[in-house]
N, C-alpha and C positions, 0 to 999 in steps of 0.2 A: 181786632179785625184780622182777618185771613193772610197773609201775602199772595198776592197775586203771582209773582217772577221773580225767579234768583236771579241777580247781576253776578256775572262771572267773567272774568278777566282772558281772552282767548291770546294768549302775546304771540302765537304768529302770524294773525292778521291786525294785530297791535289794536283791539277794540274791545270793551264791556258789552256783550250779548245776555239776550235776555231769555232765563230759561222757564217753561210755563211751572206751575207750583198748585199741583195736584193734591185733591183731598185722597183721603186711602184709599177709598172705594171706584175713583175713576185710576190711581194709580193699580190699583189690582187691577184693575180693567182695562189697561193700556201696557202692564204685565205681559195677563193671559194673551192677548191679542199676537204681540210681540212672539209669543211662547210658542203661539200657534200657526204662526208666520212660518216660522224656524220648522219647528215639526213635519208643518205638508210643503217644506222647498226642496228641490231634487239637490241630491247628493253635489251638485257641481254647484250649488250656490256661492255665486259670487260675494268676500265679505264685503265691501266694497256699496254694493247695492241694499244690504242690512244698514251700513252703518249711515247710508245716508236716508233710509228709510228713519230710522231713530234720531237724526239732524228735523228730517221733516215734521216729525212725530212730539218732538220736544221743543226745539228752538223757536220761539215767537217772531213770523215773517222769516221763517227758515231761506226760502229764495232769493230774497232780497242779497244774499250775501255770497252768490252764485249765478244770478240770474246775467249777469253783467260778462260770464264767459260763453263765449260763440262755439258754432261748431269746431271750428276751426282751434281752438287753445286745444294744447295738448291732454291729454287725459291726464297724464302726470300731473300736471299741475291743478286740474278740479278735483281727485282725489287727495292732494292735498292739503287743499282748503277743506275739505269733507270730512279728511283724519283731522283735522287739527279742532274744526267746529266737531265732531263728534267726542275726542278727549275733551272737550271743555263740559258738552253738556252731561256725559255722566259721572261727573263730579258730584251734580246734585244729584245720580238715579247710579248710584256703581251695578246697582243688582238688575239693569239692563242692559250691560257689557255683551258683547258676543258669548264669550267664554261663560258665563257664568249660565246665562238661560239653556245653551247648549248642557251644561252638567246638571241643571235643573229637569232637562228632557231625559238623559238617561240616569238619571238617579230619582227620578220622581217626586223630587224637594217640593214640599209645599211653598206656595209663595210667602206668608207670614214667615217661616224659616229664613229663606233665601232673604227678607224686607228685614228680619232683627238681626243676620250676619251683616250684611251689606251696607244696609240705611242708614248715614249719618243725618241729622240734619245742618244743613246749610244754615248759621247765620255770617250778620254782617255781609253780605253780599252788596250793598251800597256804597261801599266803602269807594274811595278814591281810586285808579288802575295803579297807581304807587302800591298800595298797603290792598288792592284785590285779591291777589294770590294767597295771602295767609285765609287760611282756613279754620275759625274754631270749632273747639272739640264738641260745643255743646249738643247736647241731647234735648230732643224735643218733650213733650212732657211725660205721652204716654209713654217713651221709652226710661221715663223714672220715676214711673209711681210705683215699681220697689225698691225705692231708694230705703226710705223709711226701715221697710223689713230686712234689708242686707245690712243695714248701719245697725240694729240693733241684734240682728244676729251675733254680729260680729265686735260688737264694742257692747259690753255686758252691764247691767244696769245701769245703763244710763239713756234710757228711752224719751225723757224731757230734754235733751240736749241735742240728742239724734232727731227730736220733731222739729225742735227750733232752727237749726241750721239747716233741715229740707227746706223750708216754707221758705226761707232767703233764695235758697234756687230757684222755687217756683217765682217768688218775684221778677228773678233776673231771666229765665224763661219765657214770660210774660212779659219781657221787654218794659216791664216796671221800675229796676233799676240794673244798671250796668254793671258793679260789681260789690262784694260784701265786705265790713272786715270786723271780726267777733272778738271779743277778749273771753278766751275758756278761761274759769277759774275754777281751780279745787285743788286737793292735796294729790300729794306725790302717786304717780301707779293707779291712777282713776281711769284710765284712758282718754286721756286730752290727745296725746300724740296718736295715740293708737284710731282714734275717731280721723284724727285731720286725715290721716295716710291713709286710711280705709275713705274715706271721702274724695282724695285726689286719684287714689285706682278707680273708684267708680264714677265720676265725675268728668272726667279727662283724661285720664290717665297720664297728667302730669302734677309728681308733688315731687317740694323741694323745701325742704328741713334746715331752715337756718339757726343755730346755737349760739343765741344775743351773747354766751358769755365770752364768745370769739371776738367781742366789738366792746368793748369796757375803756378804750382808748378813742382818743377827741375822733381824730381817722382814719381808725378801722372801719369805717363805714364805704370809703372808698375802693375795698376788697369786693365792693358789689358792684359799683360803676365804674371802677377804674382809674387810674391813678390821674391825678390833676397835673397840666402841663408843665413838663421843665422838671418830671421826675421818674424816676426809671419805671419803665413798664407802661408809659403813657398811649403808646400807639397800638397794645395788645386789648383785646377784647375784653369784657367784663364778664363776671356772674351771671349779673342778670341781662346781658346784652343777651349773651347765648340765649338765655331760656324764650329770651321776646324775641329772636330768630325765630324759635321752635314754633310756637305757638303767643297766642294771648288769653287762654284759657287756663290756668294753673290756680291749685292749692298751696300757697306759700305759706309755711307754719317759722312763725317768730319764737320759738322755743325759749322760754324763759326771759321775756321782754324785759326783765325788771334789770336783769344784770347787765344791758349795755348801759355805752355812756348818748349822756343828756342828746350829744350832736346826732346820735344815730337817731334820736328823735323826729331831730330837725329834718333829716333827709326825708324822712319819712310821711310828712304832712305833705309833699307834695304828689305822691303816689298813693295816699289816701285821700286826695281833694281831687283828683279827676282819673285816677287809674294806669298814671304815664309818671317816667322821671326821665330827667337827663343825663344819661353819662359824659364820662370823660372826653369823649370825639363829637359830643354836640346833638348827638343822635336821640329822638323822643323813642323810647320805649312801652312801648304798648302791652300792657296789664288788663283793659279794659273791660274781659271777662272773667276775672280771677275772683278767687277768694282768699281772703288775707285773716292770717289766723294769728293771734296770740296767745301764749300763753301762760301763767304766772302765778306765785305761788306768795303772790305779795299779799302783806296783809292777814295772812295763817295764822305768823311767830307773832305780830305784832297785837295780834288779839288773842293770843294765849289758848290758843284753838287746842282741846284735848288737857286740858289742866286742870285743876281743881280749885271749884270758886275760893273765895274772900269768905273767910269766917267760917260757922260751923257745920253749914252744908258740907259732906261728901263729894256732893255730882258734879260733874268737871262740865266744862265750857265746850257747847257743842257746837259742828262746825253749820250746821244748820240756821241755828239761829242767830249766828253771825254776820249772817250774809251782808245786811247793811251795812254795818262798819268793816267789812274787809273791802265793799265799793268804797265807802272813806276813805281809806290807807289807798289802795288803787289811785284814785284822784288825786290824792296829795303828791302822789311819787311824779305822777305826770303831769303835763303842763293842759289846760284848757283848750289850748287849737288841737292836743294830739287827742284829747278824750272825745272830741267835739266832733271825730271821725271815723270812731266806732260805731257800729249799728246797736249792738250790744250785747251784755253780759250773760254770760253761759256761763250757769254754774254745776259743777258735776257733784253728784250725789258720793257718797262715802260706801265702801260696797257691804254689804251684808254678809251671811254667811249662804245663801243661797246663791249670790252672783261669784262669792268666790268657789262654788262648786261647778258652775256654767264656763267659769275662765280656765279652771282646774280639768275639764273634757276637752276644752276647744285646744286649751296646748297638749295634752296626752294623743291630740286624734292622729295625729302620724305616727305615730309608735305603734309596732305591732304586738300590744298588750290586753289585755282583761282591762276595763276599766272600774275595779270594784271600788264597793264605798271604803273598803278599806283603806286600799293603795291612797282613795283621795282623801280619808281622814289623815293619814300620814302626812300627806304633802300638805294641808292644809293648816294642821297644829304643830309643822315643823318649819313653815316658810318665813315667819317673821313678817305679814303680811300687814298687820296690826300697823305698823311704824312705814313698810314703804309700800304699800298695797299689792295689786296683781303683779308688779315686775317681778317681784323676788320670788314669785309662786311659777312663775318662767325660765328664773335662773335655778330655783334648788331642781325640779325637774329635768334641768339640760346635766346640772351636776351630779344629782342623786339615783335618778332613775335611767334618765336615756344614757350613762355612761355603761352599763351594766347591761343594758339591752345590746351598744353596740358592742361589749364583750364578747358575750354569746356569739353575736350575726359573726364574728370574726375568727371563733375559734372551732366557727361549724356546728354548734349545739344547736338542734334544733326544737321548736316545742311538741309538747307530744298529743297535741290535741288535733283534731281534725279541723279546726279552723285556723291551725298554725300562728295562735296567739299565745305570747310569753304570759305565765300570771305572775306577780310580783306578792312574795308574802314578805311579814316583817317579824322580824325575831331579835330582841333585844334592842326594838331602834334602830337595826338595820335591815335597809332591802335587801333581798334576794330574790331570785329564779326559780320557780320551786316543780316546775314541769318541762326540763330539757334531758336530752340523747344527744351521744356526740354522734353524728354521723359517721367522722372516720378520724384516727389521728390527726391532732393539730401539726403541722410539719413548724417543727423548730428550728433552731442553728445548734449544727453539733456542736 
């Protein structure tokens, strides 16, 4: 069902006002109108009289919350009931601000422009006037039906894991469930982390990368809420207090779930049973838009992932057809109320030699190089990719290629082609520069 009205929090008339909640087509239309207001008012327009033109325009029983000042009250004082009802309602409409329609008139922004820079949408506006003011990040749907295509652009083969953990947004968009938590499973340099972090820039724009192997002690887990009373550091802020300051929208990635200890477990079943934990000052911490990520590589060694079967068969054991018994090993490692809290298992595929030629462009794209098949047969039959997948095809690139390129930009050699791209040839196994001119003496230390 539609929402009718954002509740939003106005604290300095200390009340939750109710702002109306516009399909696009009457928000275009209450846009233009606006747009058109502004265009034919004479240069000495009062802002004063716009801003509460858009009080009247958007606030449901706009009056009612002015109507009670006489001629008599000072103007001061109704213009600032005016300003303060006007910062509240374009919180849900930023892109009908004065300033903004004004730069739409002399820059001739379309409105869809001006509606995908500006438009958040508003949830959780029912909230209590305590927890009104936080605002989540989330985006409404049409503003992420490219979700799909930017996650798979950018995290390479792995299109079934990119689908699956869209369709969890749309749930939680759809006010189906309040928040997610998935266990990524596959080997090393798949992009697990690389999807989570490409999922929290587009998502919210908030991710936060926690390394389980930093909590392998009973409580290290207290590093996140803060130290328990009667021990140093008890009255300082937590981890994750800050980030539930910020917002309650984040992509939190569990990096290597498997190597903390048992109790970080424990903390953890109550932040995946309702989306909240308590820190060290008693304070509930609000998650309740998040997604909660882990990720883990349990399960791999233990099923002999990449070996060579039992007896006279050749062909080694693939990670494919493993899938089932590496969920076994998973479940055995963790306890039943924590598995019992996962939505569930994302498994990422093993890359090909096609996706490592896709991951092999997307890191060369900021270098000002040729991108031949050559250069990328080098980086590809030299990165050891086989054993740690695309990371190492990131690092031998930062050490093989881009050191060499920044040689060049440093010593003034420039390339001599008209599109001022380096090409890189290889001779004996080593890279080289094979089209630069110095520009002018490199200055050295006599």
């Amino acid at each position: 069902m539609t929402r009718q009205t954002y509740r939003l929090f106005c604290s300095e008339i200390d009340e939750i006002v109710s702002v109306k909640s516009f399909d696009q087509d009457t928000e275009a239309e209450t846009y233009n109108s606006l747009k058109k207001y502004l265009a034919n008012s004479p240069a000495s327009l009062n802002v004063a009289v716009y801003k509460q033109k858009v009080v009247d325009t958007l606030l449901v029983d706009a009056s009612s919350y002015y109507s009670f000042l006489g001629e008599d009250t000072a103007v001061e004082v109704k213009h600032t009931i005016i300003d303060a009802l006007y910062t509240t309602v374009v919180e849900a409409y930023p892109h009908f601000e004065f300033e903004f329609i004004c730069n739409d008139i002399n820059s001739n922004i379309a409105f869809e422009q001006m509606r995908t820079l500006f438009k958040e949408h508003i949830a959780g506006m029912d909230a209590e006037p305590k927890t009104a003011k936080k605002v989540t990040s989330l985006k409404n749907l049409k503003d992420l039906l490219n979700l799909s295509d930017h996650l798979t652009k950018n995290v390479i083969g792995q299109d079934e894991a990119c689908e699956k953990t869209v369709n969890a947004i749309k749930l939680m968009i759809a006010g189906l469930h309040d928040f997610s938590a998935f266990f990524y499973v596959g080997p090393t340099g798949v992009g697990k982390t690389k999807l989570a972090k490409t999922l929290g820039e587009k998502y919210s724009g908030k991710f936060f990368k926690i390394n389980c192997g930093e909590y392998s002690s009973p409580h290290d887990y207290a590093k996140l809420i803060g130290a328990p009373p009667g021990y140093l550091g008890h009255s300082e802020s937590s981890l994750l207090g800050e980030k539930a300051e910020q917002s309650n929208s984040w992509v939190i990635l569990f990096d290597e779930i498997e190597k903390a200890n048992e109790k970080f477990y424990d903390f953890l079943l109550s932040l995946l049973d309702d989306g909240t934990c308590t820190d060290n000052l008693g304070n509930t911490l609000d998650f309740t838009k998040s997604i909660f990520i882990f990720t883990t590589n349990e399960g791999l060694r233990d099923n002999k992932i990449g070996s060579t079967r039992v007896g006279y068969s050749k062909d080694k054991i693939t990670y494919e057809e493993s899938r089932d018994k590496i969920v076994e090993s998973i479940k055995k490692k963790f306890s039943p109320e924590f598995m019992n809290r996962i939505d569930e298992f994302i498994f990422f595929n093993k890359l090909n030699e096609k996706d490592l030629r896709e991951i092999c462009k997307l890191e060369l794209r900021h270098l000002p190089i040729n991108k031949t098949k050559a250069l990328m047969d080098y980086i590809i039959s030299n990165s050891n990719h086989s054993e740690y997948g695309a990371r190492n095809i990131a690092k031998f690139i930062k050490n093989k290629i881009s050191t060499i390129v920044a040689d060049a930009i440093l010593r003034k050699q420039l390339p001599t082609t008209k599109k001022n791209l380096y090409t890189i040839m290889i001779k004996d196994g080593t890279p080289y520069i094979s089209n630069i001119y110095q520009e002018k003496p490199c200055e050295t230390e006599g």
